[in-house]
C-alpha positions in Angstrom: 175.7 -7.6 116.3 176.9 -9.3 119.5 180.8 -9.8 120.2 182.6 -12.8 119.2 185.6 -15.0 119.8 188.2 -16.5 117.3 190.2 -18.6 119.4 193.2 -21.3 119.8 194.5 -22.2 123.0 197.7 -20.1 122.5 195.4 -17.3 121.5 191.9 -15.6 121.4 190.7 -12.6 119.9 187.4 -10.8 120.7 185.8 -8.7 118.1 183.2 -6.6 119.9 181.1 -4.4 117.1 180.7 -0.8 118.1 179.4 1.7 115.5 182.4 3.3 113.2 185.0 1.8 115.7 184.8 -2.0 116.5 187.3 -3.0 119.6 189.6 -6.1 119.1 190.3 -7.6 123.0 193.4 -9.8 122.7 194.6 -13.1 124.8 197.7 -14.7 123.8 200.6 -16.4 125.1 203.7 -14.1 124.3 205.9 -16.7 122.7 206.5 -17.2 118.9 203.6 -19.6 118.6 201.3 -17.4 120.3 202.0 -14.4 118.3 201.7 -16.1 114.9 198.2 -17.2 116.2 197.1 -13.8 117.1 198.7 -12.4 113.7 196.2 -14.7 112.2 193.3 -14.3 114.2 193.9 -10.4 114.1 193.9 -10.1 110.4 190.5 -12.4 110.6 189.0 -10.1 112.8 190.0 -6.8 110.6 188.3 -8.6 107.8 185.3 -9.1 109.9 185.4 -5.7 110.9 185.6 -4.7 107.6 182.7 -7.1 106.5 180.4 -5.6 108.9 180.7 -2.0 107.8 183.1 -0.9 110.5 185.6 2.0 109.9 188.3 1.1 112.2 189.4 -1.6 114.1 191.2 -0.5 117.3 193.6 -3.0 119.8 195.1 -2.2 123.1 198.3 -4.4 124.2 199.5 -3.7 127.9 203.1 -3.3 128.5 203.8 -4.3 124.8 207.1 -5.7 123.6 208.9 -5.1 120.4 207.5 -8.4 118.9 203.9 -7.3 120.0 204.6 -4.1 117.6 205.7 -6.4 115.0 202.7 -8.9 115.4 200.2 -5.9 115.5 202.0 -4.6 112.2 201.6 -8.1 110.7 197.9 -8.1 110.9 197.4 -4.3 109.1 197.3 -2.8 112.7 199.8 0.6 113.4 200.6 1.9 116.6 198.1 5.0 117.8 198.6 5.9 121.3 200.4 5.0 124.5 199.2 5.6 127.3 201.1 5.7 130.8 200.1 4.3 134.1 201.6 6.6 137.0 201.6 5.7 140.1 203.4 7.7 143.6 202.6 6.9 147.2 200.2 7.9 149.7 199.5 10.5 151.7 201.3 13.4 149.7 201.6 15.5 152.2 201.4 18.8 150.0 199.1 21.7 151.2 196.0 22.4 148.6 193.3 24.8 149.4 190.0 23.6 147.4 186.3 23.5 148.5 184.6 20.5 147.1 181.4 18.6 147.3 180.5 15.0 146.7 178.7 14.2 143.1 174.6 13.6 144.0 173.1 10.7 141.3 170.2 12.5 139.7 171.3 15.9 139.9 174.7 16.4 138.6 175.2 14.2 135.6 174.2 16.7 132.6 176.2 19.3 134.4 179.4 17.3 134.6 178.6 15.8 130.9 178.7 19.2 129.7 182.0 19.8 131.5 183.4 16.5 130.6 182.6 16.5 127.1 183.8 19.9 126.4 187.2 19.7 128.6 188.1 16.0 126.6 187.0 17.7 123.6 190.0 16.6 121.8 190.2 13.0 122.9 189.0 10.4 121.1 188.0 8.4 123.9 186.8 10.7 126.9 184.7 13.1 124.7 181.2 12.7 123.9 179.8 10.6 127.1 176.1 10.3 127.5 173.7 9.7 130.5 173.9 6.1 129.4 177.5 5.8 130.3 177.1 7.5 133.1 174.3 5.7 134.2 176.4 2.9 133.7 179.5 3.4 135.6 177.0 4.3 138.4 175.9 1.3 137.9 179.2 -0.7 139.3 179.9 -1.8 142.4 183.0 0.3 142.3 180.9 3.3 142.1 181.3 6.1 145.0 180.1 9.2 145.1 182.0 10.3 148.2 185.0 10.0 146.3 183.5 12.0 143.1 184.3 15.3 143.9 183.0 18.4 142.2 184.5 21.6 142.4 182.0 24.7 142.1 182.7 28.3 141.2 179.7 31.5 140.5 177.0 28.7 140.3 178.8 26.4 137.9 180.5 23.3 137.8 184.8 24.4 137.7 186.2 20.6 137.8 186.1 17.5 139.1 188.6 14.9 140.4 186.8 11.4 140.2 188.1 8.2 142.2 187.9 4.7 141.9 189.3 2.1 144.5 190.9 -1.4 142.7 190.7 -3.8 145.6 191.8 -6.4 143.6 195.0 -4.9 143.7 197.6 -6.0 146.4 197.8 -3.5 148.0 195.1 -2.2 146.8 195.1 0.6 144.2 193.6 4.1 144.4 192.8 5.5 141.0 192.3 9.0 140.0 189.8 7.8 137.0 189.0 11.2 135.5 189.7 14.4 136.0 189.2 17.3 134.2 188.8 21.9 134.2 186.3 23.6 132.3 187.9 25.1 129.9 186.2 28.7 130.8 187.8 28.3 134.2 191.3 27.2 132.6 194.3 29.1 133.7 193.7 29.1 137.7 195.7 26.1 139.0 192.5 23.9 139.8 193.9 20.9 137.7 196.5 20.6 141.0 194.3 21.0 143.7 192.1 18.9 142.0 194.3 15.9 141.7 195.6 16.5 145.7 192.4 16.9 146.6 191.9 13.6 144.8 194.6 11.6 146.2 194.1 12.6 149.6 190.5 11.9 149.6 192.1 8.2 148.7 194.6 8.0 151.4 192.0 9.0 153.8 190.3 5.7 153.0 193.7 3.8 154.1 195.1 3.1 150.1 199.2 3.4 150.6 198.9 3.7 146.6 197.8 6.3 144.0 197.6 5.8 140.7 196.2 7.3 137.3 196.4 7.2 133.6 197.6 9.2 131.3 198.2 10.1 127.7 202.3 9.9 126.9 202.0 13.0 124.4 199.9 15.2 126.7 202.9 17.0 128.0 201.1 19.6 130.4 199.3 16.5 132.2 202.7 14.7 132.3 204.9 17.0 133.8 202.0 18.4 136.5 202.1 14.2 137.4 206.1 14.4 137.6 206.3 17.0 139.5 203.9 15.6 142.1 205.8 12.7 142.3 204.0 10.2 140.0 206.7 7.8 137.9 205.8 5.6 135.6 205.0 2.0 136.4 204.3 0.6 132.9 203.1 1.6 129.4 200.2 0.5 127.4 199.6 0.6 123.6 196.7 0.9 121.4 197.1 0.0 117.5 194.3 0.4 115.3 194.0 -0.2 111.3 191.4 2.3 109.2 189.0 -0.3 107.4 187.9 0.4 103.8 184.9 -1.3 103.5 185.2 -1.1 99.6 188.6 -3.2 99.7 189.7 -6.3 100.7 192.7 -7.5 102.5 
């Protein structure tokens, strides 16, 4: 099934049909009017979700309100996850010793799948990527492998650190996109030198900025971004509703 749009002008929701998980993208004017548009055209979309055999319907708001809470709440949807954007300024300007190498397309992807997949393990989101979504992000013109760097230790992939430029951005924004230990090689202090090794890779290409995401209850990740001078610039939310197919709202 191909995505689809239930819209007003004040609001528009996309329902785009994924296999237990269907993702609700959301476009509204935040005003009273707008909200009780979305509250209706979120409900619809849970029923649809629910109509076409989906188990959950999942919603991110950025920097959500107090009425956004409310409006998801209206139309069956909870709150799941927050997730922090961090940001700090660049160059750092702390010492890291770290030998890396850039990722090569076509020879490291089931290497750094298996590293990925295992390390995110946990994460409902991160884990189980295949050489389709690699292939894909490959794919954009965002896409550099001179600023995916891989970190190597006895013959085997330790961690990685990989960057992505938003020059929409003014200025623009350097982002560590994902980053990530094996878990055999936990406990040696690579997550640090990964993420300086990370950041200054980006202020060597002139970004003033660093930036990165992160998970607001992952409390190891959050206090190694403190402490390196990351503060937080704004919060986002995701809400999603378990879908009984067998009921009806």
């Amino acid at each position: 099934m191909s995505p689809f749009d239930i819209e007003r002008p004040r609001a528009r929701v996309r329902v785009v049909p994924g296999g237990r998980r269907w993702d609700l993208e959301l476009t509204y004017e935040r005003d009273e009017e707008g909200r009780e548009d979305a509250v209706e055209f979120l409900t619809a979309a849970v029923r649809r979700v629910r109509e076409g055999g989906g188990d959950r319907a999942h919603l991110w708001i950025s920097r959500p309100e107090e009425a956004d809470d409310s409006m998801a709440a209206a139309a069956g949807l909870g709150p799941e996850r927050d997730l922090w954007e961090v940001r700090r300024p660049l160059p750092v300007g702390e010492a890291w010793e770290l030998q890396t190498r850039p990722f090569v397309v076509g020879q490291d992807e089931a290497a750094w799948l298996d590293v990925n997949n295992r390390a995110f393990a946990w994460h409902a989101e991160q884990s189980g990527w295949t050489l389709d979504d690699v292939r894909g992000r490959e794919a954009e013109p965002w896409f550099d492998p001179e600023g995916f760097l891989l970190h190597e230790q006895d013959g085997r992939l330790a961690g990685f650190c990989w960057t992505k430029v938003h020059v929409d951005h003014d200025p623009p924004l350097g982002e560590i996109y994902v980053i990530a230990v094996d878990p055999d090689f936990g406990g040696r202090g690579l997550g640090r030198a990964l993420v300086l090794a990370g950041l200054d890779h980006l202020a060597g290409r002139g970004l003033t900025v660093g930036m990165l995401y992160v998970d607001a209850d992952n409390t190891p990740a959050t206090r190694l971004y403190d402490d390196l001078g990351f503060v937080l610039d704004h919060v986002d939310r995701a809400y999603a509703a378990d879908v009984d197919p067998g009921t009806e709202s």
